[in-house]
C-alpha positions, 0 to 999 in steps of 0.5 A, spaced: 242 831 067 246 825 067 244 818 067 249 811 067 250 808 062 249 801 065 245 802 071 244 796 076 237 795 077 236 799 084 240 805 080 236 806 074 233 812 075 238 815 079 240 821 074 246 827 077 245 834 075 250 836 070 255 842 073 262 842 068 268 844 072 275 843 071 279 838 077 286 841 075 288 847 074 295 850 077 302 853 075 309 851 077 311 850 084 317 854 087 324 853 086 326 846 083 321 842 085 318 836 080 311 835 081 305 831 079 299 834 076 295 829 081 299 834 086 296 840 089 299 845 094 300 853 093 300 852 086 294 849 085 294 843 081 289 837 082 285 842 088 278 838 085 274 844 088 266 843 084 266 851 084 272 851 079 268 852 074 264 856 069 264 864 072 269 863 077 275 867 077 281 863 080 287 867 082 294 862 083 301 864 085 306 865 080 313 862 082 317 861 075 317 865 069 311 864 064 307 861 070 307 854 066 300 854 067 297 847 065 289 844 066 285 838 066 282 833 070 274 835 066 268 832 071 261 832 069 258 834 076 262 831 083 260 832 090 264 835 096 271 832 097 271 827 091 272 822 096 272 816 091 278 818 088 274 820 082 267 825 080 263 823 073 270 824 069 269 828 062 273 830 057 271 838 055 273 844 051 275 850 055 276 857 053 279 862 058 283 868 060 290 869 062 291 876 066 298 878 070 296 882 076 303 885 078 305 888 084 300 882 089 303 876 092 299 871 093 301 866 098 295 860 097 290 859 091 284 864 091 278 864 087 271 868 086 265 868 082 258 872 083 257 870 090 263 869 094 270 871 096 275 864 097 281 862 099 284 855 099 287 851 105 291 846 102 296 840 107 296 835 110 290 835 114 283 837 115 285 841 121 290 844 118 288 846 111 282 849 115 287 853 119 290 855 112 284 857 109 281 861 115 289 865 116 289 867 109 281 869 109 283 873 115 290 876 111 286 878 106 280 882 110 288 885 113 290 887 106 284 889 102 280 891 107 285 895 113 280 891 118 283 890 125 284 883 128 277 885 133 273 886 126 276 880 122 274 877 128 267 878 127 266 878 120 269 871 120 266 868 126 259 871 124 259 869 116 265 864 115 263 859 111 267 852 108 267 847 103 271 840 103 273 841 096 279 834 096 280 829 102 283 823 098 289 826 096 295 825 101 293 834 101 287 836 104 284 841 101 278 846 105 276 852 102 274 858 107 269 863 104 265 869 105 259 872 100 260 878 097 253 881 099 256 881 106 263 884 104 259 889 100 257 893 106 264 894 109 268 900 106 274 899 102 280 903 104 282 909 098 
């Protein structure tokens, strides 16, 4: 649990349940572009999303060689969105795996952990990051699973779910999910 270190009066026993997770994590973006590591968008970046965190496995696209991965932006804990601009920021020692996998183009970010499959929704609005996330979901059910549009239909409609990972930078950032106890009862194809 975390406590302020200089409460007011009327917060003194307000304590936050510690949940380590990384802000930042991206690549490269395509082509010459400069960017900020307070940027996000297709590489990642700052996607300030509180499931990125211990056991969760996060998929980037590759768009310049060696990746130039970079990370940073530790929280302690913080809420859906980060809609102050800031979480209960934190210094921290991080160990990690790299692993290329050849021969899958990824569009958007995509993550898992133990309980669901992701996929990020990253522009310039609530709707269309929503809009993002959900096509990207509904392409990789295309991908990995060969289902019809009528099946993706269904699979979405009956057991999509959404979190607001970042609204207070100009991108918006909506991740779609679908957990994978759900998942498991459709065949992958051979």
């Amino acid at each position: 649990m975390a406590a302020l270190a200089k409460p007011t009066d009327r917060l003194k026993n307000f304590k936050i349940r510690v949940q380590p997770m990384l802000g930042c994590v991206g690549v490269a973006p395509p082509g010459q572009q400069a960017f900020r590591s307070g940027n996000l968008g297709p590489y990642g970046g700052n996607m300030d999303y509180n499931q990125v965190r211990e056991g969760t496995t996060l998929y980037l696209p590759v768009f310049q060689p060696g990746a130039v991965l970079f990370v940073g932006d530790g929280h302690a804990t913080q809420g859906d969105g980060e809609l102050t601009g800031n979480a209960l920021e934190t210094s921290m020692s991080v160990e990690f795996t790299v692993d290329l996998i050849r021969g899958k183009s990824l569009g958007q970010p995509r993550a898992e952990n133990s309980e669901y499959v992701m996929i990020s929704g990253i522009a310039g609005s609530l709707n269309e990051a929503l809009r993002m996330a959900t096509t990207g979901m509904s392409r990789w059910l295309e991908d990995e699973y060969k289902l019809s549009a009528g099946e993706i239909a269904m699979v979405l409609g009956s057991s999509m779910r959404y979190d607001i990972a970042e609204v207070v930078d100009p991108q918006v950032h909506v991740v779609a999910k679908l957990p994978k106890s759900l998942l498991a009862q459709i065949p992958r194809p051979e």
